[in-house]
C-alpha positions in Angstrom: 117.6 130.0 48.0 114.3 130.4 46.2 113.9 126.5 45.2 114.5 126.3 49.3 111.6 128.3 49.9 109.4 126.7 47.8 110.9 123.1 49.2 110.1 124.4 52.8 107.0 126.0 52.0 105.6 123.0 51.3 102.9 124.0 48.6 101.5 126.9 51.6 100.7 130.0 50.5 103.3 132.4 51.9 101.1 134.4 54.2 100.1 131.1 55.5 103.8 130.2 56.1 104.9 130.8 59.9 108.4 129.5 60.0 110.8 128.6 57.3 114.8 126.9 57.9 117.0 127.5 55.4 120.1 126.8 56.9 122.9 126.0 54.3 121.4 127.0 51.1 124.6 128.6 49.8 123.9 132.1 48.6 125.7 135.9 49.0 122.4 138.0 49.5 119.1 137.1 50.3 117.1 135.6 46.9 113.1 134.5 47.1 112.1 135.7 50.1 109.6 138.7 49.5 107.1 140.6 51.6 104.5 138.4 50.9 105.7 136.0 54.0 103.1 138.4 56.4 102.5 135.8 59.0 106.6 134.6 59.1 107.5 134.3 63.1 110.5 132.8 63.0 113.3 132.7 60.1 117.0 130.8 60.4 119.3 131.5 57.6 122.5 129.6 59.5 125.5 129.1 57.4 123.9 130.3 53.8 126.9 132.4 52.8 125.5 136.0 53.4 127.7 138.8 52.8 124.8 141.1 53.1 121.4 142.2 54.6 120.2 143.8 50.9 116.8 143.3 50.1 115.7 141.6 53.2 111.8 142.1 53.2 109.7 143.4 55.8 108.1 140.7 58.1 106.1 142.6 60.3 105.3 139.2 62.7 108.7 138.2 62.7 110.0 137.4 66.0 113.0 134.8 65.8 115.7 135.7 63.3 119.2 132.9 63.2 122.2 134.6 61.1 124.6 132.5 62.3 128.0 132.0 60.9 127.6 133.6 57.9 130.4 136.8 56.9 127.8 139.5 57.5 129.7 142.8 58.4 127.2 145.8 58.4 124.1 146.9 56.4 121.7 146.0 59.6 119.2 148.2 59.0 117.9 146.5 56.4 116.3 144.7 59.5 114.0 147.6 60.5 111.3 146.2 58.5 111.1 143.5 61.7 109.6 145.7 64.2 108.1 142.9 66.4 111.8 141.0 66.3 112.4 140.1 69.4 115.8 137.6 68.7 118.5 138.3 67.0 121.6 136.1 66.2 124.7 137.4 64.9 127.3 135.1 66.4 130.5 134.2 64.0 129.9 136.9 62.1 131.6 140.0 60.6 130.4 142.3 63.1 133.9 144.9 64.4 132.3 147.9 66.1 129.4 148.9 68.3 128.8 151.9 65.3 127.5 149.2 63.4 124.9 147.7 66.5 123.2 151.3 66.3 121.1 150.5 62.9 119.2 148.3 65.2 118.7 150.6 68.3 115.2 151.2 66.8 114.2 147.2 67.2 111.8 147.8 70.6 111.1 144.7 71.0 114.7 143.2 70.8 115.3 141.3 74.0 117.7 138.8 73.0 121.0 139.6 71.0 123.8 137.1 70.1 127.5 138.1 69.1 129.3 135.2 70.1 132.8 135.1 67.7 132.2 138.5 66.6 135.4 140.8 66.4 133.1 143.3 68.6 133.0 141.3 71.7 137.1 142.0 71.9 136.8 145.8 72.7 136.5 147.4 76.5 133.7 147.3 78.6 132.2 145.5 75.6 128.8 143.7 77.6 128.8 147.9 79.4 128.5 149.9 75.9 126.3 147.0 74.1 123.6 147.6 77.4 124.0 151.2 77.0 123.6 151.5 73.4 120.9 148.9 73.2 119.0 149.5 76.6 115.7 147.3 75.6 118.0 143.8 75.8 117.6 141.7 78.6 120.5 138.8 77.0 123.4 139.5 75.5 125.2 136.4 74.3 122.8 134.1 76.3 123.8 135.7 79.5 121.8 138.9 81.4 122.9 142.0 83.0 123.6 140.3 86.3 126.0 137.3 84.9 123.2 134.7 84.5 122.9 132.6 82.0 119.9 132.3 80.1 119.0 128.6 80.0 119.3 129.0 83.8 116.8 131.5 84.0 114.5 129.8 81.9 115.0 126.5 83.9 114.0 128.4 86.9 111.3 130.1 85.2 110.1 126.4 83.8 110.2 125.2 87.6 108.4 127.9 89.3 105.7 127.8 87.0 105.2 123.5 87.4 105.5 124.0 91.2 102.8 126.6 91.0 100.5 124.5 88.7 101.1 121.7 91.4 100.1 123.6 94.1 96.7 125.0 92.1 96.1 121.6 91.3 96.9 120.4 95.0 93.8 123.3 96.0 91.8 122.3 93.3 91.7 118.4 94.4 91.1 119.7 97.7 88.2 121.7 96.8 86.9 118.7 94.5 87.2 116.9 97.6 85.4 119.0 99.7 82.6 119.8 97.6 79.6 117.4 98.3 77.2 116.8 94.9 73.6 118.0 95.2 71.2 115.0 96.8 74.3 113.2 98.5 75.2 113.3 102.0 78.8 113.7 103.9 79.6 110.6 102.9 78.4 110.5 99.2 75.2 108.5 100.1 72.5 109.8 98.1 70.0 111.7 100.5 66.7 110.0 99.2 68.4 106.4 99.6 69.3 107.3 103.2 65.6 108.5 104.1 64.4 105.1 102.3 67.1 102.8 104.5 65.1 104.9 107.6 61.5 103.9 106.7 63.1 100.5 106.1 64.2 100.2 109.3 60.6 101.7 111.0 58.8 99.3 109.0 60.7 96.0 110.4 60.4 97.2 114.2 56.9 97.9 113.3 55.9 94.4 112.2 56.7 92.6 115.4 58.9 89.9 115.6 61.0 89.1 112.5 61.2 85.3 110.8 64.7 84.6 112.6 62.4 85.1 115.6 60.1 82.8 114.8 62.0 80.4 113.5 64.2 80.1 117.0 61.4 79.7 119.0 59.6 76.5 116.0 63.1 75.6 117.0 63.1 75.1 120.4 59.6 74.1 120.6 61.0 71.0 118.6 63.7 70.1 121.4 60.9 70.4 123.8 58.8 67.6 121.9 61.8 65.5 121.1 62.8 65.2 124.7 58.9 64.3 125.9 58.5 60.4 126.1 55.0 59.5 127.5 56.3 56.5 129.1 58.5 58.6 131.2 56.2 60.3 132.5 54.3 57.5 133.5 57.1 55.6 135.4 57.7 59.4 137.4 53.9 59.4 138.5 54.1 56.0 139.6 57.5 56.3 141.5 55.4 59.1 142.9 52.9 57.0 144.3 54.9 54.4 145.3 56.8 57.0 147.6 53.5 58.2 149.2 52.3 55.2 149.9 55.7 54.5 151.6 55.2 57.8 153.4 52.0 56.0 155.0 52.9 53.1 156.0 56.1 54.4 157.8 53.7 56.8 159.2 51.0 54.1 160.5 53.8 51.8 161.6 55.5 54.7 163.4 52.2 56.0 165.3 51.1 51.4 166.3 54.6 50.8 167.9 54.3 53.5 169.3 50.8 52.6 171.1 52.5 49.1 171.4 55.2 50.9 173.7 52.3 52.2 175.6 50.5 49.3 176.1 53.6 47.2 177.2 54.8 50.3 179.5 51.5 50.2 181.3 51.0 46.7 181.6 54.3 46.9 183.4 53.3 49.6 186.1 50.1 47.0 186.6 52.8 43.9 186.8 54.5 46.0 189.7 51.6 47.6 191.5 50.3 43.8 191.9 53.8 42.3 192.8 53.9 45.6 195.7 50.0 44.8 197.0 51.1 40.8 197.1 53.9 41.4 198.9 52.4 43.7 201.5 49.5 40.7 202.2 52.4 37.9 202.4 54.2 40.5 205.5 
């Protein structure tokens, strides 16, 4: 057991050591191990061949102890030197009576104790008197006062505490979210940009008409010249002319037949007032 210490030591110090396996290194009572392992916090001696506690230092940060199936059958209080232990395996063991469970009725801390293929666990009301004798445990052979099993428990445990850390980190995005930086708007636009897009804007209504302006009106300026022709204009003035002067004529013509009609109509009323007179000097 000792070279197995030093194998799993792994040239540490032993107060620097905080956990050491030694499962299977054949050996009747416990050989190497000294009080020097101060800062040990967890310990399995599985299957080593034990056949007693004797000389089993003190490991006052000890918390996790695994003696299973080995042919331990008393001497238990060897473990009160473990007052922090809070685990304690004993399963396929050599373990016959309760009388020999009250050496560690001083272990506070003991929370968890496992006697799984222990002779004890045969006798009445067995889980009952183990409670009652050992009132600090919360798990005997993996299962609690109320039938559940442990790993159940600790699955539930495992699942309440993700869903809470989802739901604080569901608030904190939230809050991430809702929290605007110094110097930025609602939106994220920075405050100072925003004001400068604003005198941007002033500054173009307050220079008059822009270039795209400008440039549509060069533009249609240029369809205006392209569609002048001189000549055009030319042969309109003279169709112009030529129309007055047709105006004129139908206007003189119209006002001398007109005279002519006179002329003719009177001539006629002389014609008749002669042919009247003649006749009147003929009777």
């Amino acid at each position: 057991m000792e070279k197995r210490i030093a194998l799993e030591s792994r040239g540490k110090n032993p107060s620097e050591v905080s956990e050491l396996i030694l499962d299977n290194c054949k050996a009747t009572t416990i050989d190497g191990l000294t009080n020097d392992f101060v800062n040990l916090e967890s310990l399995s001696l599985i299957n080593v061949g034990l056949t007693s506690l004797r000389h089993f230092p003190k490991l006052p940060k000890l918390r996790k102890l695994d003696l299973s199936e080995n042919r331990i059958s008393g001497g238990l209080q060897h473990l009160s030197g473990c007052p922090m232990l809070g685990s304690l395996s004993l399963s396929n063991n050599r373990i016959k009576s309760l009388d020999i469970l009250e050496a560690i009725s001083d272990l506070k801390e003991l929370k968890s104790l496992d006697l799984y293929q222990c002779e004890v666990t045969g006798i009445d009301d067995y889980r009952e008197n183990v409670f009652k004798l050992l009132p600090q445990l919360q798990w005997l052979d993996g299962v609690n006062r109320e039938g559940q099993a442990e790993s159940d428990s600790e699955e539930d445990e495992d699942e309440s505490s993700v869903a809470s850390s989802d739901v604080e980190e569901a608030d904190n995005d939230e809050e991430d979210e809702d929290e605007v930086p110094d110097g930025l708007n609602a939106v994220g636009v920075a405050a100072d940009d925003e004001e400068e897009d604003d005198d941007d804007d002033d500054d173009e209504e307050d220079e008059g008409p822009g270039l795209a302006y400008l440039q549509k009106s060069d533009l249609v300026d240029e369809e205006e010249e392209e569609d002048f022709q001189p000549g055009e204009v030319d042969e309109e003035e003279d169709e112009d002319e030529d129309d007055e002067d047709d105006e004129d004529d139908d206007v003189v013509h119209s006002h001398g037949g007109k005279a002519k009609e006179d002329e003719n109509r009177r001539k006629r009323k002389r014609d008749d007032v002669d042919e009247e007179n003649e006749s009147k000097r003929e009777k």
